[in-house]
C-alpha positions as CSV (number, residue, x, y, z in Angstrom):
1,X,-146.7,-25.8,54.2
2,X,-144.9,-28.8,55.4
3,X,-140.8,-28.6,54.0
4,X,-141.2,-32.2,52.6
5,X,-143.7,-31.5,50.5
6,X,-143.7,-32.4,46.8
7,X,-144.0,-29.5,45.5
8,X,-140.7,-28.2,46.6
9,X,-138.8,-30.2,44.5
10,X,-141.3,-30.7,41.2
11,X,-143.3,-27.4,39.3
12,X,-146.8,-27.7,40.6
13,X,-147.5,-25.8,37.4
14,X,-145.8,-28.6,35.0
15,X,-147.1,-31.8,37.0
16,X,-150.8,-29.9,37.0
17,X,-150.6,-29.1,33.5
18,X,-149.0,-32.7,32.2
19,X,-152.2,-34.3,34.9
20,X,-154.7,-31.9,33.4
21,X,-153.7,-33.2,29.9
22,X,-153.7,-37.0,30.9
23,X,-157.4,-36.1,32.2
24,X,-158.4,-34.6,28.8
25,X,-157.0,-37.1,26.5
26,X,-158.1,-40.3,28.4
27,X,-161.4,-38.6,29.9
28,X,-160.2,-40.7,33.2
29,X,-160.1,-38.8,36.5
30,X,-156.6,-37.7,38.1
31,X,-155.3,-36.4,41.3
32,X,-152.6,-36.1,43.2
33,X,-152.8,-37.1,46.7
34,X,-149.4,-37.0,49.2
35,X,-148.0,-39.7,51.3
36,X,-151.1,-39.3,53.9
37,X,-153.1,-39.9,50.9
38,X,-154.4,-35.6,51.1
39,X,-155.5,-34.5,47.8
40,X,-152.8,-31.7,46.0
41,X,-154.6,-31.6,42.6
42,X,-157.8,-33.2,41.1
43,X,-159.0,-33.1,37.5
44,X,-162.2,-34.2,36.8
45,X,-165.9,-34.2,38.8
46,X,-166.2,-36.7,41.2
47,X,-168.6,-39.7,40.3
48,X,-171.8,-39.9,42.2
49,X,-171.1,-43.8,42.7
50,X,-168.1,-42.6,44.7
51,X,-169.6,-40.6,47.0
52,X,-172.8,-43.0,47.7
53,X,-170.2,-45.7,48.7
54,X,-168.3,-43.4,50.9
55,X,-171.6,-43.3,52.4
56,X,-172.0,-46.3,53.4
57,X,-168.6,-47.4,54.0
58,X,-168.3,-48.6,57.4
59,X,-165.0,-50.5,56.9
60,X,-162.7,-48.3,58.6
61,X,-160.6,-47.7,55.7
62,X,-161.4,-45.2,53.6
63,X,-160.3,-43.5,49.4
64,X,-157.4,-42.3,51.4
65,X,-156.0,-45.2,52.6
66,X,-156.8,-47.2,49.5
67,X,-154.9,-44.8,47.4
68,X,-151.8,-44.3,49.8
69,X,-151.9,-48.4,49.9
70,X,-151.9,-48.8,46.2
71,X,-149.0,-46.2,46.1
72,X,-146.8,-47.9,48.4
73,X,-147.3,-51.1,46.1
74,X,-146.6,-49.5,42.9
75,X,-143.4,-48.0,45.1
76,X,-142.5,-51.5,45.1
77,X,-143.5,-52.6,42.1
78,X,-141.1,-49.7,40.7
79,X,-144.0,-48.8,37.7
80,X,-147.5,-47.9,37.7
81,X,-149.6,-50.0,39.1
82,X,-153.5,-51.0,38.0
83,X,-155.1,-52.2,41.6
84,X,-159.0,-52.5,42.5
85,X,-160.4,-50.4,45.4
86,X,-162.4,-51.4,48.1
87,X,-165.3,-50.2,46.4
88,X,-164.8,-52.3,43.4
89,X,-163.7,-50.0,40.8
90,X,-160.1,-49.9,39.4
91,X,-157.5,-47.1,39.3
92,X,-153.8,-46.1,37.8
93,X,-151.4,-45.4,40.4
94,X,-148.2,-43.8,40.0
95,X,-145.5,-43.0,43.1
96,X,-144.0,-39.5,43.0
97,X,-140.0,-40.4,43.9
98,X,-137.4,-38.4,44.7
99,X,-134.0,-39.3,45.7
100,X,-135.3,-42.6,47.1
101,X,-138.6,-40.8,49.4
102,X,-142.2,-41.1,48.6
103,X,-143.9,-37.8,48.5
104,X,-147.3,-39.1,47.6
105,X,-148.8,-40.9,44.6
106,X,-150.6,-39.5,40.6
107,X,-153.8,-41.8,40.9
108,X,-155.9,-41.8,37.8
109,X,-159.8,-43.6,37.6
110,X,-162.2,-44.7,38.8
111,X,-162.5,-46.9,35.7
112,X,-164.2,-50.3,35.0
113,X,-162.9,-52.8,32.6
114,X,-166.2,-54.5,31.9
115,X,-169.3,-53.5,31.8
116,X,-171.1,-53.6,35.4
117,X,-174.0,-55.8,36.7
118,X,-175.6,-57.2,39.5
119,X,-172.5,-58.7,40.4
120,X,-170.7,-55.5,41.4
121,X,-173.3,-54.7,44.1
122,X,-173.5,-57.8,45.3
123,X,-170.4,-58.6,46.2
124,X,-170.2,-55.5,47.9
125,X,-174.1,-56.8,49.2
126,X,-171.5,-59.6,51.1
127,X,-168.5,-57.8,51.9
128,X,-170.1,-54.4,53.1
129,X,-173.2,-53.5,55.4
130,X,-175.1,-51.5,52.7
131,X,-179.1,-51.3,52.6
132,X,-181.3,-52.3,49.8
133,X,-182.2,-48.8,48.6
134,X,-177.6,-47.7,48.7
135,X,-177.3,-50.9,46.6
136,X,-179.7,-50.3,43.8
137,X,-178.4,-46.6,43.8
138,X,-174.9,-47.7,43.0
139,X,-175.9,-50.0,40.9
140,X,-177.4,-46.9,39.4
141,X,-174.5,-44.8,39.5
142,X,-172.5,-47.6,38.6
143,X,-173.3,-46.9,34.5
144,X,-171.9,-43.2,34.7
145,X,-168.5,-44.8,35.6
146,X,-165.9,-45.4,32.5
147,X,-165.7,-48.7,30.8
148,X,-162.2,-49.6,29.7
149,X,-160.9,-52.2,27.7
150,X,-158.0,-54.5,30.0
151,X,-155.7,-54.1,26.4
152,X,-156.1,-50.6,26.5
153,X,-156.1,-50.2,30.2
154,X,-152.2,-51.5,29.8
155,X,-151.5,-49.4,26.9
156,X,-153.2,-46.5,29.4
157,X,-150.5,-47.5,32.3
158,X,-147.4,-47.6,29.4
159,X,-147.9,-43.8,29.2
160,X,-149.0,-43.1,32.4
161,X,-145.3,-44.6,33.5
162,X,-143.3,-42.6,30.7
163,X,-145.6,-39.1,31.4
164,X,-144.9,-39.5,35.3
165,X,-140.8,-40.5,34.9
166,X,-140.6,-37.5,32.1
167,X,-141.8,-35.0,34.7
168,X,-139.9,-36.7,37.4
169,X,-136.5,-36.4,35.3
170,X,-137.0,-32.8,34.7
171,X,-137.7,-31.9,37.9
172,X,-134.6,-33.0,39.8
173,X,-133.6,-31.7,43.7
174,X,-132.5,-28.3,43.2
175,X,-130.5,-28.4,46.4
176,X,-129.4,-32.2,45.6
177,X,-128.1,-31.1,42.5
178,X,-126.2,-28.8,43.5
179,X,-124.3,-31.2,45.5
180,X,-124.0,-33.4,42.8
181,X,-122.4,-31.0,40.5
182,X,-120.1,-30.1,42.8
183,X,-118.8,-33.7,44.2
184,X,-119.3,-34.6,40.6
185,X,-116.7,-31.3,39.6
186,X,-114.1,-32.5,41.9
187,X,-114.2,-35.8,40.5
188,X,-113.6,-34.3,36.8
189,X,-110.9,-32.4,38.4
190,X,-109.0,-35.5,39.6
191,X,-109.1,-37.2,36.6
192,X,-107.7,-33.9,34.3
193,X,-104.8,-33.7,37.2
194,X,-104.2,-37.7,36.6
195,X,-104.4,-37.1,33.1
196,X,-101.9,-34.1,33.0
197,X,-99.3,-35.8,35.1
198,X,-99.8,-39.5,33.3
199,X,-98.0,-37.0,29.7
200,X,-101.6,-37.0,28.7
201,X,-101.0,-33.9,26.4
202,X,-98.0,-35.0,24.5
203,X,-99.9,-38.5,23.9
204,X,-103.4,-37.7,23.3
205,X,-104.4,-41.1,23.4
206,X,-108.0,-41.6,23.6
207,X,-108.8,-44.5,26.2
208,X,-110.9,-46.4,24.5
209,X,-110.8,-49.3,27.0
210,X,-112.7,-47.3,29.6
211,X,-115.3,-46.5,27.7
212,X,-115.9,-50.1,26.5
213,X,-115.8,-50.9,30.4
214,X,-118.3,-48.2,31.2
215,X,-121.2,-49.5,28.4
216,X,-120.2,-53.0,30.0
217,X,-121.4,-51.0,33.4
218,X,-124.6,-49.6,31.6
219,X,-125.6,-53.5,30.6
220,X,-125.1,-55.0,34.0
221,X,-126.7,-51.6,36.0
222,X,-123.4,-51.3,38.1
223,X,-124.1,-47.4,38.3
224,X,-121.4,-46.5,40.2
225,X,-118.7,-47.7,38.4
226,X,-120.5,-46.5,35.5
227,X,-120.2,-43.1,37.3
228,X,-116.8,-43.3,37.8
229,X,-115.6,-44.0,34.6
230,X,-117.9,-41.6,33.3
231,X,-116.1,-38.9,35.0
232,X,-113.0,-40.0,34.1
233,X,-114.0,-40.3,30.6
234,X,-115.1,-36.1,30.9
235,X,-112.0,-35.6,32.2
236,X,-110.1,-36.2,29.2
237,X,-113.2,-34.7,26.9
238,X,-112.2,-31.6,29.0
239,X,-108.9,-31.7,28.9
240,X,-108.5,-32.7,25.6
241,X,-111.1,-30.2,24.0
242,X,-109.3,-27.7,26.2
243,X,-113.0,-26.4,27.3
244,X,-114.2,-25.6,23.9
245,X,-118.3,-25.7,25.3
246,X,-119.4,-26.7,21.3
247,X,-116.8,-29.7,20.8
248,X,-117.4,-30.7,24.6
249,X,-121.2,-30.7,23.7
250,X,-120.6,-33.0,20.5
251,X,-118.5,-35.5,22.2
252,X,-120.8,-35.9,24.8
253,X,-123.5,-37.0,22.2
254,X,-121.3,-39.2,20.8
255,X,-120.3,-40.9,23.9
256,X,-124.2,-40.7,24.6
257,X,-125.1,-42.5,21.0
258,X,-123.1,-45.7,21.6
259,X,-124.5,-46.1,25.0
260,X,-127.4,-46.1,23.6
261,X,-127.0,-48.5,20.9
262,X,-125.2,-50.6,23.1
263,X,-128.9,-50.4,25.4
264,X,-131.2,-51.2,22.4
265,X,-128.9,-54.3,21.5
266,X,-129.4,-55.4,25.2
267,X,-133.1,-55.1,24.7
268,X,-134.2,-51.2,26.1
269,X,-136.8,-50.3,24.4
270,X,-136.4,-48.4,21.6
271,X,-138.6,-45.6,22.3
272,X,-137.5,-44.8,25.9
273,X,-133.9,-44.6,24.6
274,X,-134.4,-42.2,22.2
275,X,-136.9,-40.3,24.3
276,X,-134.1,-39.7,27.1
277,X,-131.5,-38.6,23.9
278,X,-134.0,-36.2,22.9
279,X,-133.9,-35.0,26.4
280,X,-130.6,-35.0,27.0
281,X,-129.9,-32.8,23.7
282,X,-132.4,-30.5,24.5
283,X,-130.8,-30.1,28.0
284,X,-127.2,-30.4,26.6
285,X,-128.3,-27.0,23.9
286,X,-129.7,-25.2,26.8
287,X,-126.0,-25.5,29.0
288,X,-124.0,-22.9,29.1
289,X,-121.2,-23.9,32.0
290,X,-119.3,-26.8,30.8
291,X,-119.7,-28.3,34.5
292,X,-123.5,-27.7,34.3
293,X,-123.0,-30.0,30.7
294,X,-121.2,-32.6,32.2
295,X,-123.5,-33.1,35.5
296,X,-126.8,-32.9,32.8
297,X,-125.2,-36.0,31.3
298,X,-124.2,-37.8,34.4
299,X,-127.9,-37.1,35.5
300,X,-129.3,-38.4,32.7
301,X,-127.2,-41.6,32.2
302,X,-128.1,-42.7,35.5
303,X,-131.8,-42.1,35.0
304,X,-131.7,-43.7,31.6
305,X,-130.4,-46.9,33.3
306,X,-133.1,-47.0,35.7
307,X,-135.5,-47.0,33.1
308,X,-133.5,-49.6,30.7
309,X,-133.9,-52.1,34.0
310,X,-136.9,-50.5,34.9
311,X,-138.6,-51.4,31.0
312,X,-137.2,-55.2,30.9
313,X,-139.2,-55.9,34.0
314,X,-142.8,-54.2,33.6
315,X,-145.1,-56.3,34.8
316,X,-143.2,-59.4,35.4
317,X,-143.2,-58.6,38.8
318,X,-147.3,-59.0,39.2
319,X,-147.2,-62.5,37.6
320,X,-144.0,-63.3,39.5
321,X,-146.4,-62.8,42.8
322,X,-149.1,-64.8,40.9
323,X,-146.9,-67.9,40.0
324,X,-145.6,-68.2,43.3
325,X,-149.3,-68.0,44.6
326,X,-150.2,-70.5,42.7
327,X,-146.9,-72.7,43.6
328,X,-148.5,-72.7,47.3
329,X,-151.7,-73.1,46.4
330,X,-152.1,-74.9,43.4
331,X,-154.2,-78.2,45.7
332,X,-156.4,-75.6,46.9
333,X,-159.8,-74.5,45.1
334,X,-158.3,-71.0,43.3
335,X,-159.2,-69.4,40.4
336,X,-158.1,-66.0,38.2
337,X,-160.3,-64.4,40.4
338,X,-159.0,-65.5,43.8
339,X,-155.2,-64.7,43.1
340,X,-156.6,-61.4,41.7
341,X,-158.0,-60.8,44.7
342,X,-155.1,-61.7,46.6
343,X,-153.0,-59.4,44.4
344,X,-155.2,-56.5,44.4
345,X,-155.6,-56.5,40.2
346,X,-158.4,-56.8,38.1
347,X,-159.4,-60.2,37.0
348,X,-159.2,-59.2,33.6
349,X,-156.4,-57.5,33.6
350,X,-154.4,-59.9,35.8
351,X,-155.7,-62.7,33.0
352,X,-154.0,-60.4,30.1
353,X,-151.0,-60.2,31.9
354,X,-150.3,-63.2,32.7
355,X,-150.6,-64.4,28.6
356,X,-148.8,-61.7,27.5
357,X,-145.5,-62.4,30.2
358,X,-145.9,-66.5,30.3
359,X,-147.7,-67.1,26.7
360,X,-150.2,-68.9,28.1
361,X,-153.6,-69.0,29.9
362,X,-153.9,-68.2,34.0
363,X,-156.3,-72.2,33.6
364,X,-153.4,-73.9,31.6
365,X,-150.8,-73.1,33.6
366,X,-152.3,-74.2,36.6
367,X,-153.3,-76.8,35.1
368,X,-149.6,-77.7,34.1
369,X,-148.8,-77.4,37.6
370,X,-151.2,-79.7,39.1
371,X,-150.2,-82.5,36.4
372,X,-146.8,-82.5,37.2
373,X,-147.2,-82.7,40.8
374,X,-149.9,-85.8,40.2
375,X,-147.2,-87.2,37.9
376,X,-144.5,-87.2,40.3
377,X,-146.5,-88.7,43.0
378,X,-148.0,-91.5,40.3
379,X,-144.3,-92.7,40.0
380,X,-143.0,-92.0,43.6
381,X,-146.1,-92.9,46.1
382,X,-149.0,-95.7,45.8
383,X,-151.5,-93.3,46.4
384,X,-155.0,-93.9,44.7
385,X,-156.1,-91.9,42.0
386,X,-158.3,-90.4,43.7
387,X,-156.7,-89.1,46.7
388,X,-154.2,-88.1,44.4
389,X,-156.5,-86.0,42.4
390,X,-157.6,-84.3,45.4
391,X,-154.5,-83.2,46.6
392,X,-153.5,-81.6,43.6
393,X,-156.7,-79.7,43.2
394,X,-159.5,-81.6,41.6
395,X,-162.6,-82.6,43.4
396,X,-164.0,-84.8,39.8
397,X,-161.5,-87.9,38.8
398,X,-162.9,-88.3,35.7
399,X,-162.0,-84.8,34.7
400,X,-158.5,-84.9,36.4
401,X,-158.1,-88.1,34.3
402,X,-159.1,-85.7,31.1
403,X,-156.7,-83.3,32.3
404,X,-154.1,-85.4,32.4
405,X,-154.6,-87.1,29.3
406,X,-154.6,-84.3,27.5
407,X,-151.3,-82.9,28.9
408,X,-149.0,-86.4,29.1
409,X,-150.7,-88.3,26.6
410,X,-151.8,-90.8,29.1
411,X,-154.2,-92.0,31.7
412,X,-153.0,-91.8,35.5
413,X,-153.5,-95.5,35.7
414,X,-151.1,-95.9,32.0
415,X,-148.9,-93.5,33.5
416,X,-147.9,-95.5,37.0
């Protein structure tokens, strides 16, 4: 077995069992394929519509390239990622990272999030050389596949992303740890010797002003000075406490609980934050070695920022893409459909999206755009109506005049 692979550094037996549970809760199919897109583990029957399109696909690009694909995008995306295969139906992926590598990708569907009709087949009918008799028996097939709600389909993804980064924090690089304890050890050593020869002992004062500079770390992300003055901070817990494990333990939480508050007033979500205490107690309990406590923390601060930055920015990053589409192509003929397309997302879901992160419609804000850019060349240009309509997207003058009625208050021909 190749020395990279995933399962060196993560329990095959925890990620199959947490997999196997997503399977039987959401009755969705999951697998785990690595970075060449091979299958590890599958949970659940593969659907007949699958393997009739597989059939017939001619494309030159097959499941496997789909899913490795979709992985690298949800890599970049930093989240789980909804995308739509080449065969029209929609899947969950999640990348497997570790220490900055992909080793592969937890894919979850095939799923639908309406109910199909002849529409499905026939734009494969136009993209795909299928026959008559393939079509009507995936059209066929095409009712055994799960219909899901776009609403839910998000709420789906929201645990699919804390499951996947909950097995992923406990299953940390054995032989990366290691390393990390120790660097981390003879940083905490530095600091006590600092300490000791600053009269730390006769003092005992507390330095209060590098722990308020270490939360202002945590807010901006600087995790490395974060890091440091963490391990300065455990310096003087250690020295201090004079390596009583128990008092150690409970100034750790402390240090851990105002962290944390000082996340939640930023914004984290409330739920992630105390998810990671509840792991980092449990982990804390389970310590023995007072450097194995310290490292645990360290390991789990930095993880818990990544998520904090990681939570403010789900899913902005897919309308991001789909505003600055429609920036460039706003005098063009698109639709919702067309940037989904272009973004690899369902319609629907890309439509729920973009509501929930801009509070409006995909129609109204392009709309918006189109009317500003006709308003600015109304005042600036002596263009006629009509040309001007055209460039910024509509084919029908009367209904660009509607438009931008409704939006400015005004006709074009009031407005100039």
């Amino acid at each position: 077995m190749d020395n990279n692979h995933v399962f060196k550094y993560i329990s095959e037996q925890e990620l199959g069992g947490m997999l196997n549970a997503f399977h039987a809760i959401t009755r969705l199919n999951i697998s785990l394929i690595d970075e060449n897109g091979r299958e590890l583990l599958q949970y659940g029957e593969k659907y007949p519509y699958c393997m009739e399109f597989a059939r017939h696909n001619k494309s030159g690009r097959n499941c496997a390239q789909e899913h490795v694909r979709a992985g690298e995008m949800a890599r970049d995306f930093g989240e789980a990622y909804v995308f739509c295969c080449h065969s029209g139906m929609n899947h969950i992926v999640y990348p497997i990272m570790i220490k900055g590598k992909q080793f592969g990708s937890a894919v979850a569907g095939p799923f639908l999030m309406d109910e199909p009709d002849s529409a499905l087949v026939t734009d494969l009918s136009k993209e795909k050389a299928i026959p008559a008799e393939g079509l009507v028996r995936l059209m066929n097939y095409s009712s055994g596949i799960p219909v899901i709600d776009p609403d839910l389909v998000n709420q789906i993804s929201v645990i699919f992303n804390y499951l996947m980064r909950s097995i992923l924090v406990e299953s940390r690089q054995v032989i990366a740890a290691n390393k990390g304890k120790l660097l981390q050890q003879s940083r905490i050593n530095e600091s006590i010797q600092l300490y000791k020869n600053s009269g730390f002992r006769e003092e005992k004062m507390y330095p209060v002003e590098l722990e308020n500079e270490l939360i202002s770390c945590i807010k901006v992300n600087n995790t490395e000075r974060a890091r440091e003055l963490l391990n300065e901070l455990l310096g003087h817990i250690l020295l201090y406490e004079g390596h009583d494990t128990d008092h150690i333990k409970i100034r750790i939480i402390e240090l851990c609980s105002l962290l944390s508050r000082a996340s939640i007033n930023r914004g984290a979500d409330v739920n992630m934050v105390l998810g990671m205490n509840q792991r980092l107690i449990t982990a804390l309990a389970a310590s023995k070695n007072i450097y194995d406590i310290c490292y645990t923390f360290q390991d789990n601060i930095e993880i818990f920022t990544d998520n904090l930055f990681l939570t403010q920015e789900k899913n902005s990053r897919i309308v991001k893409n789909a505003v600055e589409y429609i920036a460039r192509h706003f005098s063009e003929e698109i639709s919702l459909a067309s940037v989904a397309d272009t973004l690899h997302v369902n319609t629907s879901y890309l439509s729920t999206l973009f509501r929930q992160v801009t509070g409006t419609t995909f129609k109204e804000y392009l709309n918006r755009i189109r009317i500003e850019e006709a308003a600015r060349l109304l005042s600036n240009t002596d263009y006629p109506v009509m040309e001007i309509a055209i460039a910024c997207g509509y084919k029908d003058q009367s209904y660009f005049t509607k438009v931008f009625k409704k939006l400015t208050g005004l006709t074009p021909k009031q407005y100039r």
